[in-house]
N, C-alpha and C positions, 0 to 999 in steps of 0.2 A: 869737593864735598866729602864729607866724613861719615853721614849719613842723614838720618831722617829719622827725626823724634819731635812725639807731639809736648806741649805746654802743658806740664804738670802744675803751676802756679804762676803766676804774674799778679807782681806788688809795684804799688806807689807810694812811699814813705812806710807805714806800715800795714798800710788796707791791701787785703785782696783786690785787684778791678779785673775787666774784662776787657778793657782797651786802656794804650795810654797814647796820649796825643805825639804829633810826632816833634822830634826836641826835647822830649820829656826825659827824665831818667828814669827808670823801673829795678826789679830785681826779677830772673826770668829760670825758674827751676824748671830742667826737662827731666822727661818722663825713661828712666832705663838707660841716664848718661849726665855723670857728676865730671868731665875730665876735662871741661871748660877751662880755657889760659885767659890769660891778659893779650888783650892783641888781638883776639878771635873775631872771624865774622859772623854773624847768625844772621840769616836772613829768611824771615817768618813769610807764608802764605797762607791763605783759606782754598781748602776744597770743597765746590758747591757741587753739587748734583744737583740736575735740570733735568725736568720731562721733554721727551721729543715731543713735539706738537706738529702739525702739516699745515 
């Protein structure tokens, strides 16, 4: 792991989206990090924050 940056944009053809299905192709600009190679793995997660409840 190289580090930890969030999605500063994500494209499908030319639209902004907010998801893209999976299979799909996109275009995926992160945030404080342009040094992306051919061959790279990115592997995207969500952090949810949840109330403790009893």
């Amino acid at each position: 792991m190289i580090g930890d940056y969030a999605i500063d944009t994500l494209r499908r053809e030319k639209d902004d989206v907010k998801e893209v299905r999976q299979g799909m192709e996109c275009g995926i600009k992160l945030m404080n990090f342009n040094d992306v190679k051919e061959a790279d793995t990115l592997e995207a997660y969500r952090i949810e924050h949840v109330a403790r409840t009893l």
